[in-house]
C-alpha positions, -999 to 999 in steps of 0.1 A, spaced: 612 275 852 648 265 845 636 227 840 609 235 818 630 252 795 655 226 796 631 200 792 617 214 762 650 221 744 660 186 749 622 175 735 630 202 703 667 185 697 649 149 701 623 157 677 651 171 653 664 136 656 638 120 648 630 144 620 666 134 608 661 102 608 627 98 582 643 119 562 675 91 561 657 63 543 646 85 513 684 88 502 676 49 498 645 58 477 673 79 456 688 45 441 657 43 414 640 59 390 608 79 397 578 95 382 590 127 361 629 120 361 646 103 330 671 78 343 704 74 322 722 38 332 757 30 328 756 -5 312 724 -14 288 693 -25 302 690 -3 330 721 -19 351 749 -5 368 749 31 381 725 56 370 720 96 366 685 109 375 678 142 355 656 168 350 652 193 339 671 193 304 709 193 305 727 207 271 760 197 287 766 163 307 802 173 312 807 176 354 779 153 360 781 117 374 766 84 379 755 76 414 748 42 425 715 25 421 693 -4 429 703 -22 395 738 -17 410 770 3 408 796 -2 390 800 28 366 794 49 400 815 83 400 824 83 363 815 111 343 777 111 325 793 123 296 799 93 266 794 71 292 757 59 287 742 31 276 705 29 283 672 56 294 645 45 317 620 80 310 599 80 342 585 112 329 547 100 316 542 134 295 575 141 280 596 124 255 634 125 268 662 126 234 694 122 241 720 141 215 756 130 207 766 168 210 761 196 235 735 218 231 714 191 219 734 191 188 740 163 161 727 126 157 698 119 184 678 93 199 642 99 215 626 77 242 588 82 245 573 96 276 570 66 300 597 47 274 633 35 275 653 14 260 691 8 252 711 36 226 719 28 196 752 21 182 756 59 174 748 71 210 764 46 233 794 60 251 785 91 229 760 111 251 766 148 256 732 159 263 693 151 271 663 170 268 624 169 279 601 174 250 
Protein backbone atom coordinates (compact mmCIF):
# COMPACT_ATOMS: atom_id res chain seq x y z
CA UNK A 1 0.00 0.00 0.00
CA UNK A 2 3.03 1.99 0.92
CA UNK A 3 4.33 1.72 -2.76
CA UNK A 4 1.19 2.74 -4.22
CA UNK A 5 1.08 5.79 -2.37
CA UNK A 6 4.52 6.48 -3.14
CA UNK A 7 4.16 5.80 -6.60
CA UNK A 8 1.42 7.98 -7.08
CA UNK A 9 3.01 11.05 -5.25
CA UNK A 10 5.97 10.82 -7.34
CA UNK A 11 3.44 10.48 -10.69
CA UNK A 12 1.52 13.91 -9.03
CA UNK A 13 5.04 15.79 -8.57
CA UNK A 14 6.07 14.54 -12.29
CA UNK A 15 2.89 15.73 -13.67
CA UNK A 16 3.42 19.09 -11.78
CA UNK A 17 6.63 19.16 -13.73
CA UNK A 18 5.41 18.76 -16.73
CA UNK A 19 2.62 21.16 -16.00
CA UNK A 20 5.49 23.58 -15.18
CA UNK A 21 7.07 23.25 -18.07
CA UNK A 22 4.04 24.21 -20.90
CA UNK A 23 3.46 26.83 -18.92
CA UNK A 24 7.44 28.06 -19.45
CA UNK A 25 7.23 28.77 -23.14
CA UNK A 26 4.27 31.20 -22.82
CA UNK A 27 6.64 33.74 -20.93
CA UNK A 28 8.22 33.59 -24.53
CA UNK A 29 4.83 34.36 -26.08
CA UNK A 30 5.08 37.50 -23.50
CA UNK A 31 7.68 39.30 -25.83
CA UNK A 32 4.77 40.49 -28.48
CA UNK A 33 1.90 42.11 -28.76
CA UNK A 34 -1.52 40.31 -28.61
CA UNK A 35 -5.19 40.59 -29.39
CA UNK A 36 -6.81 43.13 -26.79
CA UNK A 37 -3.47 44.71 -25.28
CA UNK A 38 -2.06 48.09 -26.65
CA UNK A 39 1.73 47.74 -26.89
CA UNK A 40 3.81 50.97 -26.01
CA UNK A 41 7.55 50.54 -27.63
CA UNK A 42 10.59 52.31 -26.58
CA UNK A 43 12.16 53.48 -29.82
CA UNK A 44 9.57 54.35 -32.92
CA UNK A 45 8.43 51.80 -35.08
CA UNK A 46 7.61 49.19 -32.73
CA UNK A 47 11.45 48.44 -31.68
CA UNK A 48 13.17 48.10 -28.63
CA UNK A 49 11.44 47.08 -25.34
CA UNK A 50 7.81 47.34 -24.99
CA UNK A 51 4.93 47.68 -22.15
CA UNK A 52 1.79 45.58 -22.77
CA UNK A 53 -1.31 47.26 -21.06
CA UNK A 54 -4.69 47.00 -20.30
CA UNK A 55 -6.76 48.09 -18.85
CA UNK A 56 -6.36 52.06 -18.79
CA UNK A 57 -3.52 53.43 -16.78
CA UNK A 58 -3.95 57.28 -15.68
CA UNK A 59 -0.44 57.16 -14.29
CA UNK A 60 2.61 55.34 -16.07
CA UNK A 61 4.88 56.40 -13.20
CA UNK A 62 6.32 52.71 -11.49
CA UNK A 63 5.68 50.95 -14.63
CA UNK A 64 8.44 49.52 -16.98
CA UNK A 65 9.40 48.27 -20.32
CA UNK A 66 10.15 44.64 -20.55
CA UNK A 67 11.99 43.11 -23.29
CA UNK A 68 10.41 42.05 -26.49
CA UNK A 69 10.74 40.33 -29.81
CA UNK A 70 11.55 43.71 -31.64
CA UNK A 71 14.32 43.75 -28.92
CA UNK A 72 15.41 45.32 -25.73
CA UNK A 73 17.16 47.95 -25.24
CA UNK A 74 14.98 50.49 -23.27
CA UNK A 75 14.23 47.31 -21.03
CA UNK A 76 13.73 48.30 -17.16
CA UNK A 77 13.42 52.04 -17.76
CA UNK A 78 10.49 53.70 -16.56
CA UNK A 79 7.08 53.80 -19.13
CA UNK A 80 6.71 57.13 -18.07
CA UNK A 81 8.14 60.00 -20.99
CA UNK A 82 9.86 57.26 -22.24
CA UNK A 83 7.67 56.26 -25.39
CA UNK A 84 7.85 56.42 -28.71
CA UNK A 85 5.49 54.30 -30.70
CA UNK A 86 1.67 52.13 -29.99
CA UNK A 87 0.97 48.96 -31.64
CA UNK A 88 -3.15 48.76 -30.41
CA UNK A 89 -3.85 45.01 -30.62
CA UNK A 90 -7.18 45.81 -29.21
CA UNK A 91 -9.63 45.39 -32.50
CA UNK A 92 -12.67 47.35 -30.72
CA UNK A 93 -11.01 50.11 -28.80
CA UNK A 94 -9.22 53.07 -29.72
CA UNK A 95 -6.06 53.42 -27.30
CA UNK A 96 -5.01 57.66 -26.67
CA UNK A 97 -2.16 58.22 -25.03
CA UNK A 98 -2.13 61.76 -22.87
CA UNK A 99 0.99 63.90 -22.07
CA UNK A 100 -0.41 64.28 -18.43
CA UNK A 101 -1.77 61.92 -15.75
CA UNK A 102 -5.18 61.39 -15.54
CA UNK A 103 -5.49 61.46 -19.08
CA UNK A 104 -4.81 65.11 -18.90
CA UNK A 105 -3.49 67.70 -21.59
CA UNK A 106 -2.35 67.26 -25.34
CA UNK A 107 -3.32 63.65 -26.65
CA UNK A 108 -2.77 61.30 -29.43
CA UNK A 109 -5.42 58.48 -30.40
CA UNK A 110 -4.52 55.18 -32.22
CA UNK A 111 -7.52 53.50 -33.73
CA UNK A 112 -8.61 50.13 -32.54
CA UNK A 113 -6.35 47.65 -34.45
CA UNK A 114 -3.93 50.90 -35.26
CA UNK A 115 -0.50 52.18 -34.26
CA UNK A 116 1.81 54.25 -35.28
CA UNK A 117 4.77 56.51 -33.96
CA UNK A 118 3.89 59.77 -31.42
CA UNK A 119 4.09 62.85 -32.47
CA UNK A 120 6.59 65.39 -31.62
CA UNK A 121 4.32 66.50 -28.69
CA UNK A 122 4.06 63.02 -27.06
CA UNK A 123 7.40 61.37 -27.58
CA UNK A 124 9.38 60.97 -24.34
CA UNK A 125 6.20 62.78 -22.97
CA UNK A 126 3.69 59.87 -22.09
CA UNK A 127 2.09 59.94 -18.67
CA UNK A 128 -0.94 58.02 -19.46
CA UNK A 129 -3.13 55.63 -21.96
CA UNK A 130 -6.53 54.82 -22.10
CA UNK A 131 -9.08 52.26 -23.96
CA UNK A 132 -11.99 54.07 -25.60
Amino acid sequence: MKNIRRSAAVAAVLAAGATALTISPASAADTTCSSGYACIYYHPNYQGAFFKQFPSIPNYSGYTFTASANGSDGAGQGVRNNAASVDNWDFNNAFTVYYHINYTGASQRFAAGGGGNFNSTLRNENASGKFG
